[in-house]
C-alpha positions as CSV (number, residue, x, y, z in Angstrom):
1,X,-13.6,4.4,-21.4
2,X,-12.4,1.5,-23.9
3,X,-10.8,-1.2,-23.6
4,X,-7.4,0.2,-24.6
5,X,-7.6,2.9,-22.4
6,X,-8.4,0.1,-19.1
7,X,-5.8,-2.0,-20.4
8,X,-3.2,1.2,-20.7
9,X,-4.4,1.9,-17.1
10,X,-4.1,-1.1,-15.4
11,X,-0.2,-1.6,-17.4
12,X,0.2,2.0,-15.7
13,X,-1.1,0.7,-11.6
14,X,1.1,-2.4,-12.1
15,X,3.5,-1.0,-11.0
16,X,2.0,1.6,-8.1
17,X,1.7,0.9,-4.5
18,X,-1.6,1.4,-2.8
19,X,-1.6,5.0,-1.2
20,X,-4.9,4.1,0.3
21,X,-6.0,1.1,3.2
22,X,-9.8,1.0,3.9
23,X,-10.3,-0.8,7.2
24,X,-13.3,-1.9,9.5
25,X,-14.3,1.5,9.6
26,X,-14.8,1.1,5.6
27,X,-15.8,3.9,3.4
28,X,-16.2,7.0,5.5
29,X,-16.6,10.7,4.1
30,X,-13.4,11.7,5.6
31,X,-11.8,9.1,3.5
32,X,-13.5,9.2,0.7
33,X,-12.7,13.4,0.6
34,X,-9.0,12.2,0.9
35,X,-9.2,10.0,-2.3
36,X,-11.3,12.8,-4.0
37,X,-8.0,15.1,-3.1
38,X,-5.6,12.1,-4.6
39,X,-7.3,11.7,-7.2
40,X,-7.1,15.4,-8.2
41,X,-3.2,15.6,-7.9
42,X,-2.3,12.2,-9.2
43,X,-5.4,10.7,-11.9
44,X,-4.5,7.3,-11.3
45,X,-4.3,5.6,-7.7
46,X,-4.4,2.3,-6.1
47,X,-6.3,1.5,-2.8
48,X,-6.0,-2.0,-0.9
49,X,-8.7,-3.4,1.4
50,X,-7.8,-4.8,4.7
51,X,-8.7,-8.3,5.9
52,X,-10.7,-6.9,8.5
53,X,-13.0,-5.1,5.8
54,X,-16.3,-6.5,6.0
55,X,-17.4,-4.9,2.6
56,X,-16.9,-6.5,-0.6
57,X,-14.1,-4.4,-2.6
58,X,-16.3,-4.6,-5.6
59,X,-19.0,-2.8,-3.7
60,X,-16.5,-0.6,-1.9
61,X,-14.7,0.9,-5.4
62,X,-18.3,1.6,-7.2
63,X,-19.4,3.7,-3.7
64,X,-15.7,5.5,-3.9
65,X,-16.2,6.2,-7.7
66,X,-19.7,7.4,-7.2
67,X,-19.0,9.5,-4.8
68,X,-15.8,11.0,-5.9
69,X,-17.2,10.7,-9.9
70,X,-14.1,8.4,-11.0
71,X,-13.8,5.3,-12.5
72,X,-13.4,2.1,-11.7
73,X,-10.5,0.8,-13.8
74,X,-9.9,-2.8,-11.6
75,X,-10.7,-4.8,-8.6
76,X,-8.6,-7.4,-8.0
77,X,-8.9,-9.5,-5.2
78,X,-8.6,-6.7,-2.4
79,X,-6.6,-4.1,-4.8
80,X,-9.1,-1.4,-6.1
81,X,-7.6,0.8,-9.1
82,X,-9.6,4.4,-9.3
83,X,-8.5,6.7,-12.4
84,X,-10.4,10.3,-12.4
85,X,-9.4,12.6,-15.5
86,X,-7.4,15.7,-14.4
87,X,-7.7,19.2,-15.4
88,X,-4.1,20.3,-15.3
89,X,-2.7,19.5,-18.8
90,X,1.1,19.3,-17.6
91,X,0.6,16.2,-15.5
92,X,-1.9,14.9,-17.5
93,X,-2.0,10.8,-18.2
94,X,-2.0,10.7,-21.8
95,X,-4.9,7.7,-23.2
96,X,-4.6,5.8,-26.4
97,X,-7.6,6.6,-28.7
């Protein structure tokens, strides 16, 4: 991914609300399949980490993009931004070159 394309994704989360909160309980494969299934309908989402998260979010959106083969757009503070390219062309997000 460019630099563009990151930039053009985190102007696009700006405005989102995290759909996600990841807890004490952290990353668990039951939430990690329900970002996977996000991810597939929407492309572009926004998680938040709770305060009592013990992980570091930086460590907690590489795990979620690894196991759900996304990418980390941004972490910032405890906001993680996840994009994952779709397959469906209609809803497509559309990236600069």
């Amino acid at each position: 991914m460019t630099s563009k394309q990151r930039a053009y994704l985190k102007s696009l989360a700006m405005t989102m609300d995290p759909i996600f909160q990841i807890g004490k309980s952290s990353v668990t494969p039951e939430l990690t399949a329900a970002i996977l299934e996000a991810l597939t309908a929407r492309e572009l989402i926004k998680v938040s980490v709770l305060q009592n998260c013990a992980d570091d979010p930086r460590t907690i959106a590489d795990t979620i993009a690894e196991r759900t083969h996304s990418q980390v757009v941004q972490v910032i503070g405890k906001k993680i931004v996840l994009y994952k390219e779709g397959k469906d062309d209609k809803k497509r997000i559309e990236l600069p070159r």
